[in-house]
VOGU-3710 file (C-alpha; in Angstrom, 3 decimals, decimal comma):
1> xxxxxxxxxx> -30,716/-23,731/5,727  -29,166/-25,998/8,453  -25,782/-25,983/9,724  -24,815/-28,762/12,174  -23,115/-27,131/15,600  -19,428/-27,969/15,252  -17,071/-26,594/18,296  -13,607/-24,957/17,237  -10,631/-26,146/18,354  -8,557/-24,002/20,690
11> xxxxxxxxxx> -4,892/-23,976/21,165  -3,058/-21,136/24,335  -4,346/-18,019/24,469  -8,204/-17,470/23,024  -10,853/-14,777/23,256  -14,295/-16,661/23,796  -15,954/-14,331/21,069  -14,110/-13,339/17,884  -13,278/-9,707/17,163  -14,137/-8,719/21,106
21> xxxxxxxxxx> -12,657/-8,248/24,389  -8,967/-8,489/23,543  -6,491/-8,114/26,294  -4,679/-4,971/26,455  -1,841/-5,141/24,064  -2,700/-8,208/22,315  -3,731/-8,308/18,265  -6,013/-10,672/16,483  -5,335/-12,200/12,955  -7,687/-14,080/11,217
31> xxxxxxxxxx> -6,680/-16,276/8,799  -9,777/-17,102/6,656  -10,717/-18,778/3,236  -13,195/-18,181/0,629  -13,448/-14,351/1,482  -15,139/-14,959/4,622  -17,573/-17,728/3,746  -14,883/-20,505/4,772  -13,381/-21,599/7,715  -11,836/-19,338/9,609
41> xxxxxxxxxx> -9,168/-19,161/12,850  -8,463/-16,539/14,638  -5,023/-15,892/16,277  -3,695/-13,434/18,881  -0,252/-11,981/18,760  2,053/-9,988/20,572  2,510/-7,652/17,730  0,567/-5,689/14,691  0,615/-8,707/12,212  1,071/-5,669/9,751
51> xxxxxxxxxx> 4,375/-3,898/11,642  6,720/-4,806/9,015  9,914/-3,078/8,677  10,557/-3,616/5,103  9,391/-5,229/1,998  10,873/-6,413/-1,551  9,459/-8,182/-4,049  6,789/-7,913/-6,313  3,968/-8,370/-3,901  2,974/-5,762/-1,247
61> xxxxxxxxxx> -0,302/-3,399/-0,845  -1,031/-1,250/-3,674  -2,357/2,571/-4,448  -3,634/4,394/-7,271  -4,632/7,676/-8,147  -7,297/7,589/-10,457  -7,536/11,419/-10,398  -4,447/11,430/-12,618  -5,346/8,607/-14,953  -5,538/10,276/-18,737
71> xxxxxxxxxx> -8,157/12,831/-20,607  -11,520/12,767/-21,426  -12,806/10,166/-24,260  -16,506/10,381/-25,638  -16,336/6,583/-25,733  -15,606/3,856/-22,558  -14,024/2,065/-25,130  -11,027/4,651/-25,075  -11,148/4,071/-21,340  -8,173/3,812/-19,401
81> xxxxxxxxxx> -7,515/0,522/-17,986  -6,524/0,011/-14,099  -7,089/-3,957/-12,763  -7,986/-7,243/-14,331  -7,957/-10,907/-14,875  -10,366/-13,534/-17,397  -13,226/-12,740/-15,698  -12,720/-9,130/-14,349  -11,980/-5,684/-16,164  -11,742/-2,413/-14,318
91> xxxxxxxxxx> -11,436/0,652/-16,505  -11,627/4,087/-15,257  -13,548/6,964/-17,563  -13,648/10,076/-17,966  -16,831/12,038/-20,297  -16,917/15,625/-21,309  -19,658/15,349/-23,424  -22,642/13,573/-25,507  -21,356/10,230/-27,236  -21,184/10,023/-30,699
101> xxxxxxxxxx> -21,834/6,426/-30,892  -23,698/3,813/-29,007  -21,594/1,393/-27,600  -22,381/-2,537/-26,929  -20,248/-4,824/-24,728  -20,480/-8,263/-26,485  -17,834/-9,679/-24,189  -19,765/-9,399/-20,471  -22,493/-7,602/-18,383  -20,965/-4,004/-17,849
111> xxxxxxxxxx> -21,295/-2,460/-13,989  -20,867/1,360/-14,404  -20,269/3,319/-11,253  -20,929/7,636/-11,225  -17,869/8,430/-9,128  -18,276/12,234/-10,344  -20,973/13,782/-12,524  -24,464/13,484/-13,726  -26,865/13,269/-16,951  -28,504/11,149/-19,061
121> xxxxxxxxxx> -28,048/7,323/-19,991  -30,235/6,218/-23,380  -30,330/2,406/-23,999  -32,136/-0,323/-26,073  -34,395/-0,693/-23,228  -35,508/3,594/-22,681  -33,948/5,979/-20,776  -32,563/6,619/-16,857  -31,282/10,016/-15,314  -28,239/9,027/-13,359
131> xxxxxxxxxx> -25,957/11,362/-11,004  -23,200/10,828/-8,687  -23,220/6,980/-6,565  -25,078/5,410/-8,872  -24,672/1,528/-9,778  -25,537/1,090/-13,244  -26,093/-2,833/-14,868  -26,056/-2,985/-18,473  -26,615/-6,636/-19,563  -24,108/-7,999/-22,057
141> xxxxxxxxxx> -25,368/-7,031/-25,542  -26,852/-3,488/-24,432  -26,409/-0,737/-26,657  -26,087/2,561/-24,635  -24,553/6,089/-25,143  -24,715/9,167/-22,029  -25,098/12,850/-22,412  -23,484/13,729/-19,214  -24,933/17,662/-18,085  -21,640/17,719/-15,751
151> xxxxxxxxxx> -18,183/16,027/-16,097  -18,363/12,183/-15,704  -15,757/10,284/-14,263  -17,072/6,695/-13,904  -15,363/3,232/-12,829  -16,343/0,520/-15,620  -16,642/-2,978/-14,307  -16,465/-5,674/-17,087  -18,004/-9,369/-16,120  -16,572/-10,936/-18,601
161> xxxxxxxxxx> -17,973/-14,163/-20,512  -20,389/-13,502/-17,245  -23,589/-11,552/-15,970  -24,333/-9,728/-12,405  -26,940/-11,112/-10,220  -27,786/-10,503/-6,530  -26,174/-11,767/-3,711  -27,938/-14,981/-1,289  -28,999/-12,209/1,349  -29,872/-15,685/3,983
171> xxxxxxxxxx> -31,728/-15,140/7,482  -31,377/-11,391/6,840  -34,180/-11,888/4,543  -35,079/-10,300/0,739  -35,523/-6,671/1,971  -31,942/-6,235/4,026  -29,383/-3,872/2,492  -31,539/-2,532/0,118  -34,977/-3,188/-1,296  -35,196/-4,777/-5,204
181> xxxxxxxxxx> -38,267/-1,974/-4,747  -34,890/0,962/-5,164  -33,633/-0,774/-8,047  -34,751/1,640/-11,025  -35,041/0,575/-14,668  -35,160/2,582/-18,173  -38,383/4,162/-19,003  -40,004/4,786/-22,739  -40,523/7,980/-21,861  -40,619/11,386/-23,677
191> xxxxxxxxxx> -36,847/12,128/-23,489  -36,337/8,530/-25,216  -39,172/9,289/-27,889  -37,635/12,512/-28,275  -33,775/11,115/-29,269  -35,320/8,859/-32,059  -34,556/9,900/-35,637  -33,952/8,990/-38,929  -30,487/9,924/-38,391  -27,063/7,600/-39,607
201> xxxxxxxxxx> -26,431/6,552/-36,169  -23,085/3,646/-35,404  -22,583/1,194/-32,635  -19,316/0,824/-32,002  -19,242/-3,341/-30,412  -16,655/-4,672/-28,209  -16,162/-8,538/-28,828  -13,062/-10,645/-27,272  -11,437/-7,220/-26,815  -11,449/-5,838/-30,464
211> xxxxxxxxxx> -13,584/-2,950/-32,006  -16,267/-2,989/-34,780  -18,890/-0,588/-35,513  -22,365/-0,980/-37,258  -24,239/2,098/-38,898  -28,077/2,221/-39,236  -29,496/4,912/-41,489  -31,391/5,731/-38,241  -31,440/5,567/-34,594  -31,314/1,777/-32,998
221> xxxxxxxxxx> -32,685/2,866/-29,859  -36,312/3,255/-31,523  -37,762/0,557/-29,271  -41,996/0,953/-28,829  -42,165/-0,682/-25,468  -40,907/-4,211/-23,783  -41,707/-6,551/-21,459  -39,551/-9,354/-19,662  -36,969/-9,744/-16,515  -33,538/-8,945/-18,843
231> xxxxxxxxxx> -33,626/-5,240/-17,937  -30,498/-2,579/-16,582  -30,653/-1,602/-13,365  -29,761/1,230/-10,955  -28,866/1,536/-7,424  -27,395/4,174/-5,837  -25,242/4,071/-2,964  -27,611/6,342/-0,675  -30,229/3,763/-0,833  -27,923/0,927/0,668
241> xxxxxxxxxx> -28,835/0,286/4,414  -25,873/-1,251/6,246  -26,294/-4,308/8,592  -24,441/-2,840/11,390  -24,009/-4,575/14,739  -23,544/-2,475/18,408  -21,225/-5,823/20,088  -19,020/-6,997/16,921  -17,978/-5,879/13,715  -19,435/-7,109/10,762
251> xxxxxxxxxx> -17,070/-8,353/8,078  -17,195/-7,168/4,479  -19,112/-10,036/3,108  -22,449/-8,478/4,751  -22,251/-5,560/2,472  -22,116/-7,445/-1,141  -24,505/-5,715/-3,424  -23,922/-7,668/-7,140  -22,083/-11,291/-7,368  -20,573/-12,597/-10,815
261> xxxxxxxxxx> -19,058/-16,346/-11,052  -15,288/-15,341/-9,895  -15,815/-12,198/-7,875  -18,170/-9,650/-6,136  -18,941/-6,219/-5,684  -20,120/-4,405/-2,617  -19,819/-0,864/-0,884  -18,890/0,671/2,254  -21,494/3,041/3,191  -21,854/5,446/6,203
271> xxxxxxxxxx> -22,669/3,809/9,294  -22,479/3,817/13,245  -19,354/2,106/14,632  -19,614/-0,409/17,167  -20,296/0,934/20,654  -19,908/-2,259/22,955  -16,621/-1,613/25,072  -14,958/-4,818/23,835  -15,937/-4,556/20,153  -13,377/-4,047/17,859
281> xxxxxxxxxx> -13,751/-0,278/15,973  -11,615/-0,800/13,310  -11,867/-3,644/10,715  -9,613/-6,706/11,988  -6,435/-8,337/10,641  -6,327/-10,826/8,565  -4,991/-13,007/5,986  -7,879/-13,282/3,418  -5,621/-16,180/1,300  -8,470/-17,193/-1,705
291> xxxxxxxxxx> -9,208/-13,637/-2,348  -7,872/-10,276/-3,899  -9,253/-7,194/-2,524  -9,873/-3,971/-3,972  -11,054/-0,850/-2,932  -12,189/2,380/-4,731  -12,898/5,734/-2,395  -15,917/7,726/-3,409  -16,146/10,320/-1,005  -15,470/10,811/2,858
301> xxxxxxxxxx> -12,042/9,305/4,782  -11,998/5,470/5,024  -11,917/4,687/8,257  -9,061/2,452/8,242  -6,393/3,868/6,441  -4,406/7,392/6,310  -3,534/9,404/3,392  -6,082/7,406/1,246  -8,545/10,241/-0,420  -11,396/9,986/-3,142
311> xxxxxxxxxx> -10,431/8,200/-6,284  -7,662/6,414/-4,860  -7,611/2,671/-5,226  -6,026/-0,041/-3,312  -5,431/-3,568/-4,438  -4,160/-6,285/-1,197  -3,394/-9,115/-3,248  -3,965/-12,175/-1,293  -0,775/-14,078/0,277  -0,194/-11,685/3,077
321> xxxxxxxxxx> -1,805/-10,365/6,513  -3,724/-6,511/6,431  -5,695/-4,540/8,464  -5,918/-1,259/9,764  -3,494/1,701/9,373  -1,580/2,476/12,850  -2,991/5,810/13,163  -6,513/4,623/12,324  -5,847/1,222/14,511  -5,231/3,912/17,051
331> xxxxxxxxxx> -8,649/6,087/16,966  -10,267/3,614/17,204  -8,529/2,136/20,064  -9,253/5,816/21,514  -13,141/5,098/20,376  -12,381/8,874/18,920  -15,508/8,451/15,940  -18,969/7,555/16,290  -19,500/7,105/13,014  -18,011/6,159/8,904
341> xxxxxxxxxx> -18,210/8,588/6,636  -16,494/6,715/3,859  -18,368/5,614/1,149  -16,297/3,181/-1,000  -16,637/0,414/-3,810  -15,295/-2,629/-2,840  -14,537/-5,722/-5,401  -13,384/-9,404/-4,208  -11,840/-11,058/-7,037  -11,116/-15,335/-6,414
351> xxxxxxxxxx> -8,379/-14,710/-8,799  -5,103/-12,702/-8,929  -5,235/-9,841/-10,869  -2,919/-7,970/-13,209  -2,251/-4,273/-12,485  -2,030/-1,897/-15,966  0,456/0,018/-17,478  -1,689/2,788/-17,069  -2,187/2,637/-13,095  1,266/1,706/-12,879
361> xxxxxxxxxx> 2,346/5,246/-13,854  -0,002/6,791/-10,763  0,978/3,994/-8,376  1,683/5,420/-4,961  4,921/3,482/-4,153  4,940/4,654/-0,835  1,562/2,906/0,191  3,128/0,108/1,504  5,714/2,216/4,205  2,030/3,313/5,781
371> xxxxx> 2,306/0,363/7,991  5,699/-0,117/8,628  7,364/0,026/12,016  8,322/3,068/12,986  11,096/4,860/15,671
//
């Protein structure tokens, strides 16, 4: 890839390099399109671009607490729903014990992510062991079940009427983030031999959002062996490897891990912050106006926000500046960490979403006060 050299225009006061070497007291905004891909400006101010002093109306930052979010179902289909549009659904589940049925998405590619728990996922294609962090891509039209041998709690990420593929990693090159080498895939291996039987077994199919189920005098998932490039995947979070940069801070774009037509999903892993003097420690503001951002907490204390603990979820609808926290604007002013701790899941959707009944009622409706001006 090319890319002619085309200089920026420049209006008053300017930093020569983005994201570095502000002058004391000044704040940088960058108002950007098409989630960082597009063209970009960035704009000091005398102020936070976040120090608002109040807010009405229906858009603002939002919080959930998924911790709260309803009991245990032995099916994601009695999953409780949180975010989504036409082309996105975010449930969050919760799994006590061994499925009864195998279920089949016939609507989109599923991404299941192990926020809590561990145990064993049988599909079409063989079986996986999966524990806490792990990414797991079911292809639309997989049937699947779990026998979880702890507690699952797991965030369900519909594609639908689409699939997940992997992101255009550029001059990075094939191996950066992670290797396709860490990706593991379902094996035909005694523990699948072992669940076949001649048992009535159902499959309980979601298609355009309804239920039906199909019963077999026998086990589907009786599959001698396979071959072919249509296969689940797994990836968990410990074998992502950050691009990380000592002079500037990298914007969220660099840590995509799975891309569907109309949004993308990527995570936050640990990582050194940035240790030139004028690099900016915190993540900077900015108006990200094509995109809605989302944010699930897996473990540690996200680096740029306050109050915000595992299994809470944000959602910054676009049409309005954010950034970091004040008190987390101000360690990092103070260079006070050396490192992230956070690991997160982060989704960029290109179009608005709708928030649930069901994460309405653990909204935390004081989220948006975090950044407010204060005496």
């Amino acid at each position: 890839m090319r890319k002619w050299i085309r200089i920026p225009l420049a209006e008053g006061q300017t930093t020569r390099q983005a994201h570095c070497d502000l002058p004391e007291g000044v704040y940088e905004r960058e108002l950007g399109r098409e989630g960082f891909f597009g063209p970009a400006t960035d704009m000091l101010h005398r102020h936070p671009p976040t120090s608002w002093s109040d807010w009405e109306g229906p858009l603002r930052p939002r919080a959930f607490d998924l911790t709260k979010l309803g009991a245990a179902t032995e099916s994601p289909w009695g999953a409780a729903p949180v975010l989504g549009n036409a082309y996105l659904k975010l449930r969050f589940w919760r799994c006590d014990g061994r499925m009864a049925d195998l279920a089949r998405n016939g609507d989109g590619d599923e991404l299941i992510f192990i926020h809590e728990g561990a145990g064993e996922l049988f599909c079409d294609y063989g079986h996986m062991t999966f524990r806490d962090g792990d990414y797991i891509v079911l292809p639309r039209g997989t049937a699947w079940r779990i026998e979880p041998a702890a507690s699952v709690a797991a965030l369900l990420l519909e594609a639908t009427g689409d699939s997940y593929q992997l992101p255009e990693k550029g001059i990075v090159g094939h191996h950066a983030i992670f290797d396709p080498n860490v990706l593991d895939t379902p094996k035909i291996d005694a523990a699948f031999r072992a669940q076949q039987s001649e048992e009535p077994w159902r499959i309980v199919i979601k298609k355009r959002d309804r239920l039906s189920a199909v019963t077999y005098p026998f086990n589907p998932l009786d599959a001698l062996g396979w071959h072919g490039d249509l296969v689940p995947v797994k990836l968990n979070w410990r074998d992502i490897r950050p691009i990380v940069s000592a002079r500037y801070h990298i914007p969220p774009s660099a840590h995509v891990n799975f891309v569907a037509e109309r949004f993308m999903v990527g995570t936050f892993a640990p990582r050194p912050i940035e240790t030139d003097p004028g690099a900016l420690k915190v993540p900077y503001f900015h108006n990200d106006d094509d995109i809605e951002e989302i944010i699930f907490l897996h473990r540690g204390q996200f680096f740029s926000r306050d109050n915000f603990g595992p299994g809470m979820m944000s959602l910054h609808p676009s049409g309005f500046p954010h950034g970091p926290q004040p008190k987390a604007f101000a360690i990092g002013a103070k260079r006070a960490r050396s490192e992230t701790d956070e690991v997160a899941v982060y989704i960029d959707a290109r179009d608005p979403v709708d928030v649930a009944p069901e994460a309405e009622a653990v909204e935390d409706s004081t989220y948006v006060d975090a950044w407010k001006i204060r005496d």
